[in-house]
C-alpha positions in Angstrom: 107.0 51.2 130.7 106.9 54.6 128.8 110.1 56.8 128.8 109.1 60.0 130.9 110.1 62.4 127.7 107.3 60.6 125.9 104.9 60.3 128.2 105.1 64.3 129.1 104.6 65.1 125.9 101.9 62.5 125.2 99.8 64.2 128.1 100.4 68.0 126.9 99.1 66.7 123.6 96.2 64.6 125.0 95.7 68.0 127.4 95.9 70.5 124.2 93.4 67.8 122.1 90.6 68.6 124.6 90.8 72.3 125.1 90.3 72.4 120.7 87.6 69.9 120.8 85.9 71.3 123.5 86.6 75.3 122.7 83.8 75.3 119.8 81.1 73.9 122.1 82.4 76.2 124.9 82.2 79.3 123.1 78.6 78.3 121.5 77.4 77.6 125.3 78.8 81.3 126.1 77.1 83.0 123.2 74.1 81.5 123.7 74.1 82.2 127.3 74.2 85.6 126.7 71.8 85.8 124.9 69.4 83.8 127.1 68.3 86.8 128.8 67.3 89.1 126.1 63.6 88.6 126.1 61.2 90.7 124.3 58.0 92.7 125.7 56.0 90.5 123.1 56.8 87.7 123.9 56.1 88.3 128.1 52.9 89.7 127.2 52.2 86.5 125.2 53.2 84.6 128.1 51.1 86.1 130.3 47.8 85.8 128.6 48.4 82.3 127.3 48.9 81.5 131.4 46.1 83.6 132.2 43.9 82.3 130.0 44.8 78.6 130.7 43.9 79.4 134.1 40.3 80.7 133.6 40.2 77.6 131.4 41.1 75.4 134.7 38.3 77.3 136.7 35.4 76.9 134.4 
């Protein structure tokens, strides 16, 4: 087969090629994570009412 010298350094490559294709997408799922909680009063109260009044809607 494959000589071990190349094949060593074939994998660290292959393993180095996913960390930068995958860093970009990481780092966008982690920023957008923290955001995910950040959730204004507005929009709650809009929330609320929209369910409330889908609810009264449901009863009529």
């Amino acid at each position: 087969g494959v000589p071990d010298d190349a094949a060593l350094v074939l994998s660290i490559l292959f393993g180095f090629s996913a960390i930068v294709f995958t860093l970009p997408a990481a780092l966008l799922w982690i920023l957008n994570r923290s955001q995910a909680g950040k959730v204004s009063l507005d929009e709650i109260e809009r929330t609320i009412k929209t369910s409330s009044t889908l609810g009264t809607r449901l009863h009529e």
